[in-house]
C-alpha positions as CSV (number, residue, x, y, z in Angstrom):
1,X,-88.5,33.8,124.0
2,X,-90.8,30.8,125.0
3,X,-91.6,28.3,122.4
4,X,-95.5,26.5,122.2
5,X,-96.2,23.2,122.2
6,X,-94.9,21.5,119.7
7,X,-97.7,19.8,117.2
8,X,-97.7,16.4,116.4
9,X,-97.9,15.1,113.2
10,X,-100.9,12.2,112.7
11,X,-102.6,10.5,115.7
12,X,-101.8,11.6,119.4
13,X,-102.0,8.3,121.1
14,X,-98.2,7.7,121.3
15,X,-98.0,4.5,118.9
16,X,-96.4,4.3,115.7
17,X,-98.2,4.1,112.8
18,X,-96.6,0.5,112.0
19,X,-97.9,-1.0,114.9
20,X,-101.7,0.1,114.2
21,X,-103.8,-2.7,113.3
22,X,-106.4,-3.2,110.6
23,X,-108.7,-5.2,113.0
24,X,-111.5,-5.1,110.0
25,X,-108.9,-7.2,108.2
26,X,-108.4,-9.6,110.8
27,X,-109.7,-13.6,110.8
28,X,-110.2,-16.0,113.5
29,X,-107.4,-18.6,114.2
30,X,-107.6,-21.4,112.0
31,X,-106.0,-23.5,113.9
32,X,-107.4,-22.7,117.4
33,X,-110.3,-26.3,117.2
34,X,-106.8,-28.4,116.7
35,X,-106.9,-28.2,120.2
36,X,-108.9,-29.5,123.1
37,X,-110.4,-26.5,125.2
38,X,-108.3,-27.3,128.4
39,X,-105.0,-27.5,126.3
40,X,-102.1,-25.6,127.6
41,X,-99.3,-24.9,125.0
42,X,-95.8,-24.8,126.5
43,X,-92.4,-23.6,124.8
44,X,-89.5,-26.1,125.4
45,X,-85.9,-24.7,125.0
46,X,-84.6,-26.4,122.3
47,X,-82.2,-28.6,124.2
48,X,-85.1,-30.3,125.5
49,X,-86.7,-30.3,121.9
50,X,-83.8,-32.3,121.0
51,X,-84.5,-34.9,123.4
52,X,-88.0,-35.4,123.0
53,X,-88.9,-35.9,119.2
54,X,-93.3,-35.3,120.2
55,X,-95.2,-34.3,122.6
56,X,-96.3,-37.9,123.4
57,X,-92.5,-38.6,124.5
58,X,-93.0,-35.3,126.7
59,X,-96.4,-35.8,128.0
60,X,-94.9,-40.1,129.2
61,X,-92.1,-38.3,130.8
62,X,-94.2,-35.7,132.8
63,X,-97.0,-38.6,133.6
64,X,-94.2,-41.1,135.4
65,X,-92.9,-38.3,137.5
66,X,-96.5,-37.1,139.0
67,X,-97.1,-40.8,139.7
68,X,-93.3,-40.8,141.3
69,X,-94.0,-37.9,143.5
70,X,-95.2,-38.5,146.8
71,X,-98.5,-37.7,147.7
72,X,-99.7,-36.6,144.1
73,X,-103.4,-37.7,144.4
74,X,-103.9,-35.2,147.3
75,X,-102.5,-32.7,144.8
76,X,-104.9,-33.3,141.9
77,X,-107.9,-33.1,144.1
78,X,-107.0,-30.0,145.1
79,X,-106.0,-28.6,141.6
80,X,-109.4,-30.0,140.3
């Protein structure tokens, strides 16, 4: 004997009723005008996080090696 399609209990898209979303009950970012528009956020292991106590300490770091590198004002006119 050949059994039917099974019916599915609730919504057929596939995604668990935890992971639905009240988007009427959502809120903008408050935090999201902290940042300048061209910001980039970047996630340091925390080996380097030990290291580096700010971002300032990061940011010095990364500055000195672009201006050690050769040829990096060819590369920032391309990039901008």
């Amino acid at each position: 004997m050949k059994k039917g399609p099974r019916k599915r209990k609730g919504p057929t898209s596939g995604m668990r009723s935890e992971y639905r979303l009240d988007y009427s009950r959502a809120r903008p970012n408050r935090f999201a005008d902290r940042l300048p528009a061209n910001a980039v956020a970047v996630v340091l292991d925390p080996e380097v996080t030990a290291v580096f106590g700010s971002s300032d300490s990061v940011n010095a770091l990364l500055r000195s090696v672009v201006r050690a590198m050769p040829d990096h004002a060819g590369r920032r006119r391309k990039a901008g």
